[in-house]
N, C-alpha and C positions, 0 to 999 in steps of 0.2 A: 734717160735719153728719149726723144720723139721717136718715132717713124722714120724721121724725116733725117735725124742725122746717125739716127742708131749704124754700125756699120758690124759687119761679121768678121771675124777673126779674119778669115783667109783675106779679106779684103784690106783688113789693116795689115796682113803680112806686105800682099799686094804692095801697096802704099807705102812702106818702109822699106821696101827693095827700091822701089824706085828712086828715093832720098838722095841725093849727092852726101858724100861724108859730113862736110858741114852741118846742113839742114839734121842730119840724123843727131850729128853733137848738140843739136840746137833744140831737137824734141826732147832728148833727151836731161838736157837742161831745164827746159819747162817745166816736163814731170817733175824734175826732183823739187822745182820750185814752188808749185801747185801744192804738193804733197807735204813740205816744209812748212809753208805758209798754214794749210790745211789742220796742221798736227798742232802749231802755235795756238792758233784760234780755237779749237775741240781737243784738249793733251787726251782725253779719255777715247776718240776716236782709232778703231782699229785699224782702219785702213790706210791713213799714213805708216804708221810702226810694221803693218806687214810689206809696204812699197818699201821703205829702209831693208826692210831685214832679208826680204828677196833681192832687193839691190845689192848689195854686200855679198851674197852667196856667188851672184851673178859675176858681180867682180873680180870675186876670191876665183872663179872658175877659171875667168879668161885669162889672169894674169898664171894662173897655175901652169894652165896649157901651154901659154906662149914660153913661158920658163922651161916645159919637158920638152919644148922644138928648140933649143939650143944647143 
């Protein structure tokens, strides 16, 4: 990334608080699509395979939680 669009974590926090729900399903989407498309084009690229495989954990967590709040 430049300078120019480089951004710092707390600032991408920043930026993803602010998200309406929509828009956050919506980045969310992108990523996964970026990363699909990404993985298709370079299979030997790690960095798709670890966005999957930390997405999946990510998942497995939320839906774990919201299951022990019932």
């Amino acid at each position: 990334m430049s300078d120019k669009t480089e951004m710092q974590t707390g600032d991408l926090w920043d930026a993803l608080g602010s998200l309406a729900d929509d828009q956050a399903t919506q980045v969310l989407a992108h990523l996964f699509t970026r990363f699909e498309q990404r993985w298709q084009q370079c299979p030997d690229d790690p960095a798709p395979e670890a966005f999957f495989r930390m997405l999946a954990v990510a998942v497995e967590h939320v839906q774990s939680c919201n299951i022990n709040r019932r």
